[in-house]
C-alpha positions in Angstrom: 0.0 0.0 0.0 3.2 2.3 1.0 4.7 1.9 -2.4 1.3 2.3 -4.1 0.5 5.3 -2.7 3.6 6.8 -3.1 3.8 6.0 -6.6 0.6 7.4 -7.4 2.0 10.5 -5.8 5.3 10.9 -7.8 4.3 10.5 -10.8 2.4 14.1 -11.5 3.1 17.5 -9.7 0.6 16.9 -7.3 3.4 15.0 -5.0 1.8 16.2 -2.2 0.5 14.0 0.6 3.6 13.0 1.1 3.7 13.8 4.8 0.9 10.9 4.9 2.6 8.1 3.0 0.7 5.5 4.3 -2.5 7.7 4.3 -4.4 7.3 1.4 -7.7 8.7 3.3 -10.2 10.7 0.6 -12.8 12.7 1.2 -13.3 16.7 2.0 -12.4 18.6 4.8 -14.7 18.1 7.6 -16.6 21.6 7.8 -17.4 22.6 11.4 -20.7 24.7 11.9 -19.7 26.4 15.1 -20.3 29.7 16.4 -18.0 32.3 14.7 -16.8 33.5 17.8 -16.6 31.4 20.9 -14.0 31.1 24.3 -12.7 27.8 25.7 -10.6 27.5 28.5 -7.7 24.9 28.2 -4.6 23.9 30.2 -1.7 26.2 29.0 0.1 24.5 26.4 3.8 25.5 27.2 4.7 26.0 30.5 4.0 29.0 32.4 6.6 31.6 34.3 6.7 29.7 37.7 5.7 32.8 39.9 2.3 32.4 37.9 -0.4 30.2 39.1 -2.3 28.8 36.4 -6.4 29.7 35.8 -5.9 32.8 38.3 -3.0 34.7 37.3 -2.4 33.2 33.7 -5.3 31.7 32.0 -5.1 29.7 28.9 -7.4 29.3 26.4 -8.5 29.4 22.7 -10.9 31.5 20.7 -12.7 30.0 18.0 -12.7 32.1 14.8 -13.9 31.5 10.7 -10.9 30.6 8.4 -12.8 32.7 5.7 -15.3 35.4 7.8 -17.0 35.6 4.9 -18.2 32.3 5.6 -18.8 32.4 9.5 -19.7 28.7 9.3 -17.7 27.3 7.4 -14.0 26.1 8.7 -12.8 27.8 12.0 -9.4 28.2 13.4 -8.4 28.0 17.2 -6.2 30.7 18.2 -4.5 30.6 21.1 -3.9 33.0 24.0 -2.5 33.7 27.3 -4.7 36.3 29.8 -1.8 37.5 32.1 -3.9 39.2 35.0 -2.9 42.7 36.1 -1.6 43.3 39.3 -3.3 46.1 40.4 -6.7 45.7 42.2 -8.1 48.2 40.6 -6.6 47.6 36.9 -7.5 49.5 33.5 -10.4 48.2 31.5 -8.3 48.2 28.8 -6.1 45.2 28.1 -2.6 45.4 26.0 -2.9 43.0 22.9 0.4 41.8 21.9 1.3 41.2 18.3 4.2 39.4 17.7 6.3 39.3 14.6 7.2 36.6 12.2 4.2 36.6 10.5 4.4 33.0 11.6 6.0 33.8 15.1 4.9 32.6 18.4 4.2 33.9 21.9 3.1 30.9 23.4 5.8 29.1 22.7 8.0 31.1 24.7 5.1 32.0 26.9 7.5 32.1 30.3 10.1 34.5 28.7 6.9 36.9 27.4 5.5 37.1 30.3 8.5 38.4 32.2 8.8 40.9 28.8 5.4 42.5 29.9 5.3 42.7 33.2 5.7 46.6 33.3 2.5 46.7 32.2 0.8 44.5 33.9 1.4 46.9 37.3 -1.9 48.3 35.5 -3.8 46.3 33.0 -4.2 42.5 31.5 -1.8 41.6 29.0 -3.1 39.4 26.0 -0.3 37.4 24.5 -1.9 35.0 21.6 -0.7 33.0 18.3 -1.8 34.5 15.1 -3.7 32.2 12.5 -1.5 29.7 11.4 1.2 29.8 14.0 2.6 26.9 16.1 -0.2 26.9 18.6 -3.0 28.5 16.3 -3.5 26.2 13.1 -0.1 25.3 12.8 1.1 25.7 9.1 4.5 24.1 9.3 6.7 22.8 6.8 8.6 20.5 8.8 6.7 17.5 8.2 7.3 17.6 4.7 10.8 18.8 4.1 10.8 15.7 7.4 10.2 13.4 4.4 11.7 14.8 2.0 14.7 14.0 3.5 14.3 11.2 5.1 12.4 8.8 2.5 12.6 10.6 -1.0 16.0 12.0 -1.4 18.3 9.9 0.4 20.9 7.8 -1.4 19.6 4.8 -2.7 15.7 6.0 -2.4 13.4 4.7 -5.1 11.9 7.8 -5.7 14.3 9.9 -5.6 15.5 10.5 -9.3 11.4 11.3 -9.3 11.6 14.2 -6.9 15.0 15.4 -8.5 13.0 15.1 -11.9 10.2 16.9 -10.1 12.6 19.7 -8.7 14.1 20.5 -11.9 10.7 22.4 -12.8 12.5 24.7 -10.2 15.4 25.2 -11.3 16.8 28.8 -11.3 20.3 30.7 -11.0 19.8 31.1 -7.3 18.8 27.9 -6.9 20.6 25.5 -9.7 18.9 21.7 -8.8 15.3 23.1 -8.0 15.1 21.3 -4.9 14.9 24.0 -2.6 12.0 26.3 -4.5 10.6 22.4 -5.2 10.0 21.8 -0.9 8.2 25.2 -0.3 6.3 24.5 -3.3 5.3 20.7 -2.2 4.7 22.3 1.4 2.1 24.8 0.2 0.2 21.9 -1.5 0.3 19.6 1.1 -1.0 22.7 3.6 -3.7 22.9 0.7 -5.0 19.5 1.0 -5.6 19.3 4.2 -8.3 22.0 3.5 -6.4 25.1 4.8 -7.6 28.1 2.6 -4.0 29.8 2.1 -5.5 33.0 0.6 -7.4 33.6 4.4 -3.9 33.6 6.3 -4.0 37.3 5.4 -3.2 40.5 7.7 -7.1 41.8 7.1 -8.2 38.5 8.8 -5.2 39.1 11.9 -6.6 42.0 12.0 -10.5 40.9 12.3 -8.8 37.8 14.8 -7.5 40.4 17.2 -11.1 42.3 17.2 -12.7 38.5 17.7 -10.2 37.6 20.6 -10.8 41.3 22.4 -15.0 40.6 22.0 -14.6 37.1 23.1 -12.7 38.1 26.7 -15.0 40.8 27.5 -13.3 44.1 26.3 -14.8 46.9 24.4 -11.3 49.1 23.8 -7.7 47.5 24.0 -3.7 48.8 23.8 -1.9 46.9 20.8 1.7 46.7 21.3 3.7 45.1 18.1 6.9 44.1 17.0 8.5 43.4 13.6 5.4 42.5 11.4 3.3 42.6 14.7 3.4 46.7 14.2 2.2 45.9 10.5 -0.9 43.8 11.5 -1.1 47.1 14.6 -1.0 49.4 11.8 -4.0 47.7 10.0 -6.0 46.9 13.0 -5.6 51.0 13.5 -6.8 51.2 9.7 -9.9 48.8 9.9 -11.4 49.0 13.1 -9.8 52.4 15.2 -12.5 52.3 17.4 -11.4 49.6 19.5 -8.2 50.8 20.0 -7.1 53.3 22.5 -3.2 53.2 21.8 -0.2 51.6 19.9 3.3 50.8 20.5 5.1 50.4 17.2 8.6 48.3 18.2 11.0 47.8 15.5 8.5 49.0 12.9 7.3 47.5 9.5 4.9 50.1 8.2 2.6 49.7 5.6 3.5 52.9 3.3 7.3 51.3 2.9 8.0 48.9 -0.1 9.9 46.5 2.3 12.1 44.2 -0.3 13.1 46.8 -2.0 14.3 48.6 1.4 15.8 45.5 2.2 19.1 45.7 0.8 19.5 48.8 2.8 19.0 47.4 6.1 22.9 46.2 7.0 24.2 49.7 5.6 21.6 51.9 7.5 23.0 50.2 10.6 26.6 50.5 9.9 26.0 54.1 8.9 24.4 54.7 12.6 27.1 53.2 13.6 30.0 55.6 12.3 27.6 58.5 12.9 27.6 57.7 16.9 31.4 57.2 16.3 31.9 60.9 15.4 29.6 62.5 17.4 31.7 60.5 20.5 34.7 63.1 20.2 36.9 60.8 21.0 35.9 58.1 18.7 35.7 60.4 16.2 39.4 61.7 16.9 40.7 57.8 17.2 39.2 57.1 14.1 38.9 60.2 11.5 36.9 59.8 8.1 35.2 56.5 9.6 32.6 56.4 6.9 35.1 56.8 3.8 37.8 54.3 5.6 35.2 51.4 5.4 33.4 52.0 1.9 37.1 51.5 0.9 37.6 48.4 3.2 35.1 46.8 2.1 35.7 47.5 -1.3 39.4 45.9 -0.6 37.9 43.1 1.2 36.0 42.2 -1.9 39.3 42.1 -4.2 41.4 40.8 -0.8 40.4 38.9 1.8 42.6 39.0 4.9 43.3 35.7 5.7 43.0 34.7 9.6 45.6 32.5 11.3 44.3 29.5 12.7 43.8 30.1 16.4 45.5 28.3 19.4 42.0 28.2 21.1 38.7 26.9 21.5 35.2 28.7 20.9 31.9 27.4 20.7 31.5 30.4 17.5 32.7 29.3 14.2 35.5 31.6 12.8 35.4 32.0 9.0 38.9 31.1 7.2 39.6 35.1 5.7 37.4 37.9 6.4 35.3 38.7 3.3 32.4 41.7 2.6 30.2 39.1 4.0 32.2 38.3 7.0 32.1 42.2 8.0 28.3 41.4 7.0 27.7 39.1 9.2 29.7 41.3 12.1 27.0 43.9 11.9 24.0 41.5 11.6 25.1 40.4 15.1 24.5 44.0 16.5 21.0 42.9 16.0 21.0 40.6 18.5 23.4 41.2 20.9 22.1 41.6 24.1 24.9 42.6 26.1 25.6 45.6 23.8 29.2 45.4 23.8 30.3 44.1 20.2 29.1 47.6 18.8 31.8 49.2 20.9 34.7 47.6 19.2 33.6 47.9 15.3 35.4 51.0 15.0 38.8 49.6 16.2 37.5 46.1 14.0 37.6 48.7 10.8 41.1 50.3 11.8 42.9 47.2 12.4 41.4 45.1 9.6 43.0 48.2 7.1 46.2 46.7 8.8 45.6 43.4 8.1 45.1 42.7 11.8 42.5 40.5 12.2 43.0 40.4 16.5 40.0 42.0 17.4 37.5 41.1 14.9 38.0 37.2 15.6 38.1 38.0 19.6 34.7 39.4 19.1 33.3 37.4 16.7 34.9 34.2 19.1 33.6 35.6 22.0 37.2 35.0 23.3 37.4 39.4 24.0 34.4 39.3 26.4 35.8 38.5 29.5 33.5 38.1 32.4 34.5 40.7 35.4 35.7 39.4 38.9 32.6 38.8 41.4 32.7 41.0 43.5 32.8 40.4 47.0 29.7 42.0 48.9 31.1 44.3 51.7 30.6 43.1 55.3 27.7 44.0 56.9 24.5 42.2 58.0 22.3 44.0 55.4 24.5 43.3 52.7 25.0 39.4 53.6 20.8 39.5 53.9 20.6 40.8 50.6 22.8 38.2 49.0 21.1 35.3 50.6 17.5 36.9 50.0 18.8 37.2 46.2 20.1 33.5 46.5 17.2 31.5 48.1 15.0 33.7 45.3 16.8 32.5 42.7 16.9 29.0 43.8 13.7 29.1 44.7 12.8 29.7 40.8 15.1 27.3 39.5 13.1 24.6 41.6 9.6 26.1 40.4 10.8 25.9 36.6 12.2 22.0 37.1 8.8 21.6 38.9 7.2 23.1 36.0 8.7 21.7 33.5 8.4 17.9 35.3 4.6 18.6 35.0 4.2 19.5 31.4 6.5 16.3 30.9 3.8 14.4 32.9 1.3 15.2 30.7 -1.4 12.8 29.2 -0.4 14.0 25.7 3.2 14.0 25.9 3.2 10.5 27.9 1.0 8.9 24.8 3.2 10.5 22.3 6.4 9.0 23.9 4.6 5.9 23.9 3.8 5.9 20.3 7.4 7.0 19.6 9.3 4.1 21.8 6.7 1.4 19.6 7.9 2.8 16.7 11.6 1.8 17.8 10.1 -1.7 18.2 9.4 -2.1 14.7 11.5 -3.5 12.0 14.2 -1.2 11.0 13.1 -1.0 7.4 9.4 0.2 8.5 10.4 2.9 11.0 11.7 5.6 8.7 8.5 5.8 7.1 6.3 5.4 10.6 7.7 8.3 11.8 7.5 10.5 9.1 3.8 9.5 9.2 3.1 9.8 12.5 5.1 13.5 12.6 2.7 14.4 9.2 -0.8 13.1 11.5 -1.9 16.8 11.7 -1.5 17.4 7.8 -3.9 14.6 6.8 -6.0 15.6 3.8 -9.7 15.6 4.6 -9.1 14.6 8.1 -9.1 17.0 11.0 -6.6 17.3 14.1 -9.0 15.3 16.4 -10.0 12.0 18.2 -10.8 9.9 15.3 -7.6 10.8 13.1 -5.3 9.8 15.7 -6.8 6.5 15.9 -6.8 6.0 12.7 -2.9 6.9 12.1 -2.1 4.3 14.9 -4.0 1.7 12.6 -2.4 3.1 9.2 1.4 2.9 11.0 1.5 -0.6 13.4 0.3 -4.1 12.9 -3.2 -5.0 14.4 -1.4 -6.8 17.7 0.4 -3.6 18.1 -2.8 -0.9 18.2 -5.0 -1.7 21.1 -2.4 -0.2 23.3 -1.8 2.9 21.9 -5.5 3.4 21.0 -6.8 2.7 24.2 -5.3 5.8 26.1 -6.5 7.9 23.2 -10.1 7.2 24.1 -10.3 9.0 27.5 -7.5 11.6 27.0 -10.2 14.9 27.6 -10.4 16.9 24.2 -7.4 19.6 25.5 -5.2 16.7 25.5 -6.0 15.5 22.6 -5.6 19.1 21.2 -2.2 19.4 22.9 -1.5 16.2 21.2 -0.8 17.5 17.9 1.0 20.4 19.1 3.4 18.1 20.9 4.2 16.0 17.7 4.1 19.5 15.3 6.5 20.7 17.9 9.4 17.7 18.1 10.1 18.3 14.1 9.5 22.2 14.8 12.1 22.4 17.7 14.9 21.1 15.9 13.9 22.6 11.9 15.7 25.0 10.4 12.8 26.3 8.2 9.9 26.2 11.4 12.1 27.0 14.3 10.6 30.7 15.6 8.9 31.3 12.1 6.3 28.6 11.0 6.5 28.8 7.1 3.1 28.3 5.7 2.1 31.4 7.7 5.0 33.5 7.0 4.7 32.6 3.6 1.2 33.3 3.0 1.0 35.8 4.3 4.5 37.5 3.2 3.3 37.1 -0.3 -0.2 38.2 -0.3 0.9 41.2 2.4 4.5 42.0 2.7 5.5 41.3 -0.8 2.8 44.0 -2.4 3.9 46.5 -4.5 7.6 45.6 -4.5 9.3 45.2 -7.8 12.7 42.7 -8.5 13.7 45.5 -11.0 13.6 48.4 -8.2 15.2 46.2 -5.5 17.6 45.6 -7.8 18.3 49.2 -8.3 18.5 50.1 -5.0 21.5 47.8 -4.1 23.3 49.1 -7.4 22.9 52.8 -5.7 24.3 51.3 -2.2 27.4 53.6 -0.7 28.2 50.0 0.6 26.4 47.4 -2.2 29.0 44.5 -0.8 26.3 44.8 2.6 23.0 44.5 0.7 24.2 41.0 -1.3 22.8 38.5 1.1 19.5 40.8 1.5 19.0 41.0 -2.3 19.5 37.5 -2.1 16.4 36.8 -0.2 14.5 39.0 -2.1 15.4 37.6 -5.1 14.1 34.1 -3.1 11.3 35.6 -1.5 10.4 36.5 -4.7 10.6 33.3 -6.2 8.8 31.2 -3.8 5.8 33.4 -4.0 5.9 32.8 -7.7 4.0 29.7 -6.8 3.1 29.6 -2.9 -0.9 29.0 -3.5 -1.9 32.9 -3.1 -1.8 36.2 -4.8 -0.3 39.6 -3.8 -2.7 42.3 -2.3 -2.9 45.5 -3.2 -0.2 48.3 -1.6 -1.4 49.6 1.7 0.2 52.8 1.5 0.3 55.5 4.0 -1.8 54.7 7.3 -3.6 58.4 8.4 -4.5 57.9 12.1 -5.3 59.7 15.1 -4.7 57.3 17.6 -2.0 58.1 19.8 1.2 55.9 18.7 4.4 55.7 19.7 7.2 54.3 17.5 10.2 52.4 19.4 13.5 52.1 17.4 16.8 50.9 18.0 19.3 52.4 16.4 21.4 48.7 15.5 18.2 47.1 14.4 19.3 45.3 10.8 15.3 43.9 10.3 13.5 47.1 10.7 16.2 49.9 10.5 15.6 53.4 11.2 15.3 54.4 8.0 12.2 52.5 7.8 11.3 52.8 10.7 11.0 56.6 10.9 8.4 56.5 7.8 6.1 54.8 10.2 4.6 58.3 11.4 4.0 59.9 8.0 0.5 59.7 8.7 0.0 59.8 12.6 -1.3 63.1 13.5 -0.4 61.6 17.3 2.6 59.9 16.6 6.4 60.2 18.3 9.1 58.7 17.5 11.8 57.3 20.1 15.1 56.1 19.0 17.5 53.7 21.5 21.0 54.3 20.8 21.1 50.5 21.6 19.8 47.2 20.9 18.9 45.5 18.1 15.6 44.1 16.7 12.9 44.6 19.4 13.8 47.8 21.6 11.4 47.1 24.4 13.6 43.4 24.8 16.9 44.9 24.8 16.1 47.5 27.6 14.3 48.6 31.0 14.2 52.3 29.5 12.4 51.4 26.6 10.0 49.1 28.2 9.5 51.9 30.7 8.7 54.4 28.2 6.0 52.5 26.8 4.6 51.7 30.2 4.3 55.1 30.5 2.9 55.8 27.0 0.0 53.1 27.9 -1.1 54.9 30.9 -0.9 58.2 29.5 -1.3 58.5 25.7 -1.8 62.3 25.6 1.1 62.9 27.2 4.6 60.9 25.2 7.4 59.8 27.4 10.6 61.8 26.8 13.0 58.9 28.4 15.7 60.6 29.3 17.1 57.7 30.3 18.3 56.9 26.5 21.3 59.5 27.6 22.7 56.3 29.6 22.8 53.5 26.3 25.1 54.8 24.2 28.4 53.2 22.9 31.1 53.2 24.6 33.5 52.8 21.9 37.2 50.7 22.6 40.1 53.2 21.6 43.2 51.7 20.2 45.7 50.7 22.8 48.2 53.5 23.4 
């Protein structure tokens, strides 16, 4: 039946169950006829910041929405969310809705750390974290499973299909991707999404937008706060655009806005930063006296590195960072991509003296950094003698340890769970079977939520564990399934999704079929190859913009076939609401050169730029989350956060 099926499937360009090799269920997708709009509690499906207690502090659940809401009846999605209660005893009516980025991201897989993010604001209000449609937790459109068994079954040496998928990929084929099989995956993802009945054209930003209306109704709130990062403040942006009466204000962090043409900025982004970069440089005198003409000294490095690499000797000792072989345009690229995400905010401080030494040849400091071998960690220091002092330290200790042993505790419970105990069961029977079989028992058992015309439920679990192990084999693993409550059964599916997820580097943080849909329907409007070409021709620094034209050119090409069309340019967002725009100066995703468009049509906008930090200003400090605290409870009045004063560089001079 295995080889059947799969034959069946690799002979036209249809390919596509093959997530479900031994499924060869038919049928349509079940249709639910449920109210549009409806609240379940459920046990939360990651686990929970341990000084939380769940159902009073943190509550769970998922809100029932239509794919299509022009067809309230017809297929829903369950999105969903975390309530984080204020606490204040008296809070604000008004919740804060977070948006997170991607499009594909997810809050609740993290949903410890994003708690802790927003817990400024809960001093006075709810927080609403929640995965958007299609996310990990919230439809789940990942890849995974079929890139899972694409390697695994059809393109590994000695496969019987695979000069069929290599014939296949060819129809792919292109110069930035010469065998097809990369453009050929994405394109045999988006079919196998489409089979099991997801409408890719309704994983939109118009529908987020109507989702985070639906998710406010269904928890009781009439107005709400909308804080958004990355493509969150693009899905803000059009939440402020369809319904502004619901919102009261908006944070904008690291901002995509609607009116900028964002692949054809996007070869920009590493130059804007290096650009900020040379500009703090010389307005720190004596930065700017250590290293004169900064911005001339590395258009011409770079331009030398292109001809000449400077080779780096092979080092004498260990780091856990690879070290490339020469430093290259895209080495000194990937240098300033780390400012993005460099929490500590010390690698910014020694790209000046990177840039002087490297026009030596000296290649000391840049692999130091770039090792991790520069950053030494200070001395302890020993706490004076005192009795308050020694208090201190041991309240600071037992509090620590104290949430080390709530986390393990935590974590043991989720471990514990009904789902993930059946799951592990399944998994360890699957080692029991004959080598031969359990290749292709995995890959179906991972694909189980990707079934064509069978939903994630009760009935299609059974049925997998019938499909995948001999009759002898069955009754044990069917039997739990039976009397696991419908959460568990729910969480289920997440727990399998999320084994291939954790480890994949195409669904790890981003899950594709969201991203994808709605990049090319949303992000990818109004941008033109031809113009983004043109704009890294015009680059003071063009050898920085390769690697983003690069993805553009991908981007581009992947949409060429992902199962939905471009919408029409948004263009410039005219709003009252009172907004406030984060930015950080070192962001290489959103830059401040896109980010400052972001106001053009706030009549109540302001604009705050971090002289720190990467993508994400509110993550990378306590004066940018304060500032937007502040913003929430006042919205008339902005935050001037001073405190900004305090984050710039401290640039590393040459030694003397």
């Amino acid at each position: 039946m295995m080889k059947r099926f799969l034959k069946a499937l690799l002979l036209n360009y249809a390919l596509v169950p093959i997530v479900v090799l031994a499924q060869a269920a038919s049928g349509q997708t079940q249709q639910l006829t449920v109210k549009p709009i409806r609240n379940t509690q459920i046990p939360c499906p990651t686990p929970i910041n341990p000084d939380e207690i769940e159902g009073k502090t943190t509550i769970c659940g998922v809100v029932t929405v239509p794919e299509n809401y022009s067809k309230p009846n017809g297929r829903q999605i369950e999105l969903t969310y975390a309530l984080l209660r204020s606490k204040s005893l008296t809070p604000q009516p008004d919740p804060l809705i977070v948006l997170h980025g991607g499009p594909g991201g997810s809050d609740i897989s993290a949903l410890s750390f994003f708690t802790q993010a927003h817990n400024h604001q809960r001093q006075t209000r709810d927080v609403i974290l929640f995965d958007q449609r299609g996310s990990q937790y919230s439809g789940d459109l990942a890849c995974s499973q079929t890139l899972n068994i694409i390697a695994q079954v059809l393109t590994v040496p000695g496969s019987p299909w695979k000069k069929k998928f290599e014939t296949f990929a060819t129809k792919f084929k292109n110069e930035l991707d010469p065998t097809g099989e990369s453009l050929a995956q994405f394109a045999l993802c988006s079919n196998v999404l489409e089979l099991h009945g997801n409408d890719l054209t309704q994983y939109n930003t118009s529908n987020n937008a109507k989702d985070v209306v639906s998710l406010a109704s269904a928890l009781g709130y009439d107005q709400v706060n909308l804080y958004g990062i990355s493509y969150g403040t693009y899905l803000a942006m059009r939440v402020m655009r369809d319904h502004p009466q619901r919102v009261r204000s908006v944070i904008l962090d690291s901002t995509i806005p609607p009116n900028v043409r964002k692949y054809e900025a996007n070869p920009l982004d590493l130059e804007v930063v290096t650009l900020n970069l040379i500009e703090d440089c010389q307005k720190d005198a004596a930065c700017d006296r250590a290293y004169p003409n900064l911005k001339a000294r590395t258009i011409a490095l770079l331009k030398s590195l292109d001809k000449k690499p400077i080779p780096i000797p092979k080092q004498n000792f260990k780091s856990d960072k690879p070290i490339p072989e020469s430093v290259t345009p895209d080495a000194f690229a990937d240098l300033i991509t780390s400012l993005n995400t460099d929490a500590d905010n010390r690698i910014r401080n020694y790209v000046p003296l990177i840039i002087s030494e490297l026009e030596q040849g000296v290649t000391t400091t840049y692999v130091g950094v770039v090792s991790g071998s520069i950053f030494k960690t200070p001395a302890t220091k020993l706490i004076p003698i005192g009795e308050p002092q020694n208090l201190i330290a041991k309240s600071d200790k037992l509090r620590a340890e104290a949430r080390k042993l709530l986390t393990q505790r935590i974590q043991l419970a989720e471990s514990q769970r009904p789902s993930r105990k059946w799951v592990k069961q399944v998994l360890d029977a699957i080692e029991t079977l004959p080598e031969a079989d359990r290749t292709i028992a995995r890959g179906n058992f991972y694909g189980v939520g990707f079934l064509k015309g069978q939903p994630r439920d009760r009935n299609t679990l059974i049925a997998s564990i019938a499909e995948i192990f001999p009759k002898q084999m069955r009754e044990p693993l069917t039997q739990p399934l039976r009397t696991l409550p419908d959460a568990e059964i729910r969480h289920t599916y997440e727990v399998i999704s999320g084994i291939l997820t954790s480890t994949s580097s195409v669904d790890r943080g981003i899950t594709q079929g969201a991203f994808r849909s709605m990049d090319c329907q949303d992000m990818i409007a109004g941008n033109d190859p031809v113009r983004s070409a043109a704009v890294s021709k015009a680059m003071e620094m063009p050898e920085l913009g390769r690697s983003r034209v690069e993805a553009g050119i991908a981007a581009y090409a992947i949409c060429q076939f992902w199962s939905v069309k471009p919408a029409a340019f948004a263009g410039v967002l005219k709003s009252n609401i009172p907004t406030l725009v984060l930015q950080s100066r070192y962001d290489s995703q959103t830059p401040t050169l896109i980010g400052k468009e972001a106001t053009a049509g706030l009549a109540n906008g302001t604009y705050l730029e971090f002289p720190n930090g990467g993508h994400g200003a509110l993550l990378f400090s306590q004066c940018a989350r304060d500032a937007g605290a502040a913003f929430v409870n006042n919205p008339v009045r902005p935050p001037k956060a001073e405190c900004r004063e305090d984050l710039k560089p401290k640039f590393v001079l040459p030694p003397r």
